[in-house]
N, C-alpha and C positions, 0 to 999 in steps of 0.2 A: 693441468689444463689439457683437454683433449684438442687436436686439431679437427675443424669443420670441415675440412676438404678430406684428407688421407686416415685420421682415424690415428694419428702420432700423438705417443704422448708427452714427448718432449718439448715441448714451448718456452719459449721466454716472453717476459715482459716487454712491448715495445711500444712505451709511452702511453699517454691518454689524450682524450681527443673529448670536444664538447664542456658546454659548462656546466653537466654533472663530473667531469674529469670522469668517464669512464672508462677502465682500463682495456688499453689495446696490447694485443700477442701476437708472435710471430713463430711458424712452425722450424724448427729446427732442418726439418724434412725434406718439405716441400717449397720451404718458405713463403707459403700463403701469410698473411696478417689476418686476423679478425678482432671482433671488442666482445668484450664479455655480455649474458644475455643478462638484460635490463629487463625486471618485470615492470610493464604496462598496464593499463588500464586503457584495454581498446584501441585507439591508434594516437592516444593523450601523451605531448611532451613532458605533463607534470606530474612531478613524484610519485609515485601511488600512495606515500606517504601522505603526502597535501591531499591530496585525493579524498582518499579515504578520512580523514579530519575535518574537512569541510564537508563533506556528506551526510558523516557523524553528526556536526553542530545543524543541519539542517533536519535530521528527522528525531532532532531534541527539542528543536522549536525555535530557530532561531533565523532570523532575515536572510535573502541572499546580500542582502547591501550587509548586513552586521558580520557573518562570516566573510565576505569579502574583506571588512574594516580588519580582522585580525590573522586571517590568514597571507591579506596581501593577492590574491588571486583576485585577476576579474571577474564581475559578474558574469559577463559573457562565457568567461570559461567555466565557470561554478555549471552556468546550468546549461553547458553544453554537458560537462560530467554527469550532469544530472541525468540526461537524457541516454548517453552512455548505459550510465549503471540503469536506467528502469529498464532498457533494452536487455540487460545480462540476465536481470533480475524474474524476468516475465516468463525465463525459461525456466526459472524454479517452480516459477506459479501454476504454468499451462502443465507441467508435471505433475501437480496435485488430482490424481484419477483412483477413480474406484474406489472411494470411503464409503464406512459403514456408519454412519451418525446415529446415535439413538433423540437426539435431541438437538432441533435446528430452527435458528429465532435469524428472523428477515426484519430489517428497517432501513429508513433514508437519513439522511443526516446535507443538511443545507451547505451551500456557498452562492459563488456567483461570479462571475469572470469579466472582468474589465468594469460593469456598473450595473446597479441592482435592477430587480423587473422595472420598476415606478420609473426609473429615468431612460427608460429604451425609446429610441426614435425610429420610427416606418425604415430608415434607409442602414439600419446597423445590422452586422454581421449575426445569423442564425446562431452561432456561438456564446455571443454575451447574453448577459443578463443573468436569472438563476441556474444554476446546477446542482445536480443531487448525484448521491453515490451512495446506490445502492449495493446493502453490505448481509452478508450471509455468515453467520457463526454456529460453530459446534458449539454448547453448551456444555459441553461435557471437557473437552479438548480445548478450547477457547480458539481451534483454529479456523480463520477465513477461508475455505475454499473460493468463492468468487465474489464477483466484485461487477460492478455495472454503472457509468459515468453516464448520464445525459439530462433531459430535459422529464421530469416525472407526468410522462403519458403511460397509453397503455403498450406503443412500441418499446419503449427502454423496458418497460417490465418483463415484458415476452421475453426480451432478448436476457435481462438477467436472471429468469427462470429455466430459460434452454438450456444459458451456460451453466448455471447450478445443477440441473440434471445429469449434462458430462459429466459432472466431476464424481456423480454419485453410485455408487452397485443398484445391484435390482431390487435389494432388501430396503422390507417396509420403515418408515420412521415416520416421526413427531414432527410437522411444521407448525412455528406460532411467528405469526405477522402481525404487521399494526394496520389501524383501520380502512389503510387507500383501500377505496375501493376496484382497483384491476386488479388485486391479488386475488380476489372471489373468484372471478372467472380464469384467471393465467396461470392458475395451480392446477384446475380442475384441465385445463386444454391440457397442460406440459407435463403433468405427473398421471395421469386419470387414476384417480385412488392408488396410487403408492401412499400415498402421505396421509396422517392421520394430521388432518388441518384444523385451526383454529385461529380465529383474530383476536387480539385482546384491543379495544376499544379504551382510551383514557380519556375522560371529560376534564377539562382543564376551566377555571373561574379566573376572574381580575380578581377577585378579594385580595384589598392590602397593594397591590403595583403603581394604586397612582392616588393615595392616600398624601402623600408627599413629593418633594420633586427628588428624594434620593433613593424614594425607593421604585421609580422608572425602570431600571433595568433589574428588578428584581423577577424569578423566576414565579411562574404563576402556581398559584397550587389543584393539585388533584383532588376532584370534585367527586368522581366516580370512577369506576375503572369495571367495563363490561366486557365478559367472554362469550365470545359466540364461536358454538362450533359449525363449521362450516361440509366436512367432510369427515368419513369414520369415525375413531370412537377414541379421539386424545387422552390422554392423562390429566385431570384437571390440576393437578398439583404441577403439573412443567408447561402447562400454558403461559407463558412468562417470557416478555422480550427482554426482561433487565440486562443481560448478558450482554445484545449488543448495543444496548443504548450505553453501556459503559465502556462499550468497547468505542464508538463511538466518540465519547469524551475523550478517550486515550487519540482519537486521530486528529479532533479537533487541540490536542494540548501538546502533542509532537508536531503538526505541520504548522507553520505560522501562516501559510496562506489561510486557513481556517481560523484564524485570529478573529473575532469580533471588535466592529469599533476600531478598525486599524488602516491603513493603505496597503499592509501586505497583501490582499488578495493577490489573486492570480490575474496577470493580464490577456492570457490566451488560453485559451481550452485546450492545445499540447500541453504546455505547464504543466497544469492541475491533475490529466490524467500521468504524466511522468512521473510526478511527485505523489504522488498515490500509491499507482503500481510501484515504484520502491519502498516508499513507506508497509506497505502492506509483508510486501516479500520478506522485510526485513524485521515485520511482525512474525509472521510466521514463524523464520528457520533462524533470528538470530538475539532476540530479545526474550529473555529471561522471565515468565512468567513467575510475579509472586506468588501466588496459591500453586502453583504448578510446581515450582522449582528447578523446572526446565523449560522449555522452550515449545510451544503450541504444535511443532512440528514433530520432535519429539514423543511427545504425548500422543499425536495422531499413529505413531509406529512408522512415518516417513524417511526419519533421519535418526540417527545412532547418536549425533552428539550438537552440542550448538557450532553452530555455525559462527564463522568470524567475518568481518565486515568482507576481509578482501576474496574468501570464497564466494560469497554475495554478489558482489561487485566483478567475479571474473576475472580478476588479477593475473594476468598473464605470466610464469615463472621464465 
């Protein structure tokens, strides 16, 4: 053990302190005393072991109340951690500049924060009610460059087209979006013919949803499905959002706030963009792509190898 004060390497053991019992030394030297360095998570008393396993079981899908049940950790501290790690996390993210996509599919995917549109009252917070997050995928890479949380106007769309821009080179590619209509014009303002644009339109039927009372929650089926090209001269064989409607499903079946039919929603609009922004970062640079075999980040030529939760997460050595 080195001494912190004089640079001696002589130290002894002298006792422990705290109830991780971590070990305190004293320098031979100079007789300063110091404790050994404890890795962190941010300024968190708790383990980065716990840490990091609770954060684990939340971007698996699981409660903050059910990982509280088995970890033993408060809720309060669960997703103060939470809010921790998105902040570490966000640096990974805002670092994703200058990709070359040959192939880039836009869509929203629903929630809704404290209680749905139909139950909003004149005097409740601009925050509740629905929310969308809007999501950007390489198809090729499967990785997220950006991400965009708010209300589905034509200002959240602006704003998540600007930030997709950053992220992007000057070199030409493929956009295919679903049919809202502000992507017509918010492509055409924030890209001007970069992008060889196209919307794909899905016609969706009741046929069969309400035939019986079990099959109410059943998914509607596709009726038609129309491509309109909107700018340049796309590829019609990669005019196709499947990519992030599946990716999509992946965040709706890792976050349990995205649970249908449950009370885990989110109750505040920090939550949901915290849990996000990790969830996402942690798509990216540390989750193991089946068809990939590595890791989305990887794939983009980002990162050399996967990522482990506590580089993720910022774990202080």
């Amino acid at each position: 053990m080195t001494c912190k004060r004089c640079q001696h390497h002589t130290c002894k053991r002298f006792g422990t302190y705290g109830k991780r019992r971590v070990q305190r030394w004293r320098c031979t030297s100079c007789k300063a005393t110091f404790g050994e360095t404890v890795p962190k998570l941010g300024t968190h008393y708790t383990a980065p072991e716990a840490a990091t396993q609770a954060l684990s079981m939340m971007l698996e899908g699981m409660s903050i109340r059910a990982i509280s049940r088995i970890t033993g950790l408060h809720k309060n501290t669960i997703l103060s951690l939470m809010f921790t790690a998105a902040d570490n996390a966000s640096h990974a993210l805002n670092a994703i500049r200058n990709l070359r996509p040959n192939y880039l599919q836009c869509d929203e995917i629903w929630c809704f924060v404290g209680k749905k549109a139909r139950r909003i009252r004149k005097d409740d917070p601009a925050e509740l009610g629905d929310q969308w997050v809007f999501v950007a995928l390489d198809a090729e890479t499967k990785l997220v460059p950006c991400f965009e949380i708010g209300k589905r106007t034509k200002e959240t769309t602006l704003s998540f087209l600007s930030n997709l821009k950053g992220r992007l080179s000057q070199n030409r590619f493929q956009l295919t979006t679903d049919g809202f209509h502000f992507y017509e014009r918010g492509v055409e303002d924030v890209f001007a013919g970069q992008a060889d644009f196209a919307q794909l339109v899905k016609l969706f039927g009741d046929y069969g949803q309400f035939d019986t009372p079990e099959a109410r929650y059943s998914p509607p089926r596709i009726t038609e499905v129309i491509s309109k090209v909107r700018d340049g001269r796309p590829d019609p064989e990669h005019i196709s959002t499947s990519h992030v409607e599946r990716s999509n499903l992946s965040l709706r079946m890792h976050l349990r706030r995205f649970t249908r039919l449950t009370n885990a929603h989110s109750k505040k609009l920090e939550n949901l963009k915290a849990a996000v922004t990790l969830y996402f970062a942690w798509y990216n640079f540390v989750r193991v792509h089946q068809s990939l075999r590595v890791s989305a980040a990887m794939e983009a030529g980002l990162t050399d190898h996967v990522w482990t939760m506590a580089e993720l997460l910022g774990v202080v050595e």
